[in-house]
N, C-alpha and C positions, 0 to 999 in steps of 0.2 A: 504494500500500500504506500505508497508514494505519495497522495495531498491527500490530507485525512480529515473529517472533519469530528466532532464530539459528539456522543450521541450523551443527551443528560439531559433529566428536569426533575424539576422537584415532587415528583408524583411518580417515578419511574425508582424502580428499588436497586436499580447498578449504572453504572455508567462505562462507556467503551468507544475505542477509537472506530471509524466505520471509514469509507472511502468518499469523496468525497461527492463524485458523483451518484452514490445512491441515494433511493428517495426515502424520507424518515415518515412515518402516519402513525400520528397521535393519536384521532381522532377517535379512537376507542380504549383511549385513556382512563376514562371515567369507569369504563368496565375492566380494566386490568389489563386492555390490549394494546402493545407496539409493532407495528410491521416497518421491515426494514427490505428493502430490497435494490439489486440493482437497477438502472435505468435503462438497459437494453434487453433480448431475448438471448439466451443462449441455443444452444442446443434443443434442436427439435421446437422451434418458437418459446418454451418455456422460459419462464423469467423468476430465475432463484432467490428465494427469499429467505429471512432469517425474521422468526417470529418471537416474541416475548409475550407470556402472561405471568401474572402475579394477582398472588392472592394474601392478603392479609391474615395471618393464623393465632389462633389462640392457644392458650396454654396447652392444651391437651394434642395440641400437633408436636409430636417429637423434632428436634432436629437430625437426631440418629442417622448415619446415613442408613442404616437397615432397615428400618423407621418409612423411611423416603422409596427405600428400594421394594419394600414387602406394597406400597401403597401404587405402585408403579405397576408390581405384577399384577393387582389385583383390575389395573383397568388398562391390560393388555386384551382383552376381550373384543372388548368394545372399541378398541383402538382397531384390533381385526373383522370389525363389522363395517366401521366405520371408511374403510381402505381398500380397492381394489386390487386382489392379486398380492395384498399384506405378506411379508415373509421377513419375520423378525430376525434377524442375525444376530444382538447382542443386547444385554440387560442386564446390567451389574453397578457396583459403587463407581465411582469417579470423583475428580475433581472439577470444580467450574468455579472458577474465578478466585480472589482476593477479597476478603475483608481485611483491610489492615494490611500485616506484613504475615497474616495468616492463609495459606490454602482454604477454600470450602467445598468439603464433602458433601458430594451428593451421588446422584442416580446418571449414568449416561444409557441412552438406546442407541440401537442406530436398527434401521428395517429400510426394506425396498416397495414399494408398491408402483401401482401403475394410475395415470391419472383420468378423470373422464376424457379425457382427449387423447388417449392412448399414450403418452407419453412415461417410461418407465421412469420412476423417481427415486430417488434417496434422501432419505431422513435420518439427521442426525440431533438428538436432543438431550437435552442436559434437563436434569429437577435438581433442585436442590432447596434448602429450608435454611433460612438465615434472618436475622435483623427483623424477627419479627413477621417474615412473607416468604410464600414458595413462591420461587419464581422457575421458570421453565423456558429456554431457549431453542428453539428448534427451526435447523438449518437445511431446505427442501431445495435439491437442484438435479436435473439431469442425470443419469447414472453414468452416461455417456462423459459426462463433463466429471467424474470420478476424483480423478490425481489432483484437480484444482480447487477443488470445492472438499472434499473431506481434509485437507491440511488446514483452508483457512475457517472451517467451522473449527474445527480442535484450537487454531491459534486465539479464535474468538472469544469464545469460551476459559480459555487459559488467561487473558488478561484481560476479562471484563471485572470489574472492581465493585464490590456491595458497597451500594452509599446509601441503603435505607429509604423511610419514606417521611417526606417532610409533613 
């Protein structure tokens, strides 16, 4: 990434460097949602995006990453209903980002599906439970576009920073 710009606000629970030319959508802020995507089409017209939600949790949500992971299996179901041609490859702890000068443990996935437009895809997603909100990242591009796109979701994810929710 070469001119980068910031991706931050005060209602978003991490912050992270993004490119410059992609486009940022708030606009489903109020319900926990950030879409982040490039401004052109890759591979087969598809146009790869990196999605955030977060949820504000209350005591009784563990931060555990096991906690995170056992909560993940249980709505891998529904993630295969939900997904054409769904075929999970990986579901275990991880790491996704910085709080402080600390690592935060969580959950990463990564699965393949196919799109309504027939377009085979790749999904990589991060959960994790921190500062108070789970937040969940997840990086949807071409599979075709493979080598480019699963380095810079891992890079993503590795120095996105928990700044909490104002």
């Amino acid at each position: 990434m070469d001119v980068t710009q910031r991706l931050e606000h005060p209602r978003f629970a991490a912050a992270l460097e993004i490119p410059q030319r992609w486009e940022v959508d708030l606009s489903g802020l109020d319900d926990g949602l950030v879409i982040v995507g490039d401004d052109r089409p890759w591979s087969m017209g598809f146009v790869p995006t990196v999605v955030f939600t977060q949820a504000r949790l209350g005591e009784e949500h563990s931060t555990d990453p096991a906690a995170v992971l056992e909560s993940q299996r249980l709505v891998e179901t529904t993630i295969a209903e939900q997904l054409r041609d769904h075929r999970p490859l990986h579901l275990d702890v991880d790491t996704f980002g910085f709080h402080g000068e600390q690592q935060v443990h969580g959950v990463m996935r990564v699965a393949s599906y196919t799109t309504a437009e027939a377009v085979p895809v790749m999904m990589h997603q991060w959960v994790a439970r921190c500062v108070g909100v789970e937040l969940s990242m997840t990086v949807t591009y071409p599979t075709v576009d493979v080598l480019t796109w699963s380095e810079g979701g891992w890079s993503l994810a590795n120095t996105l920073e928990w700044t909490g929710v104002s």
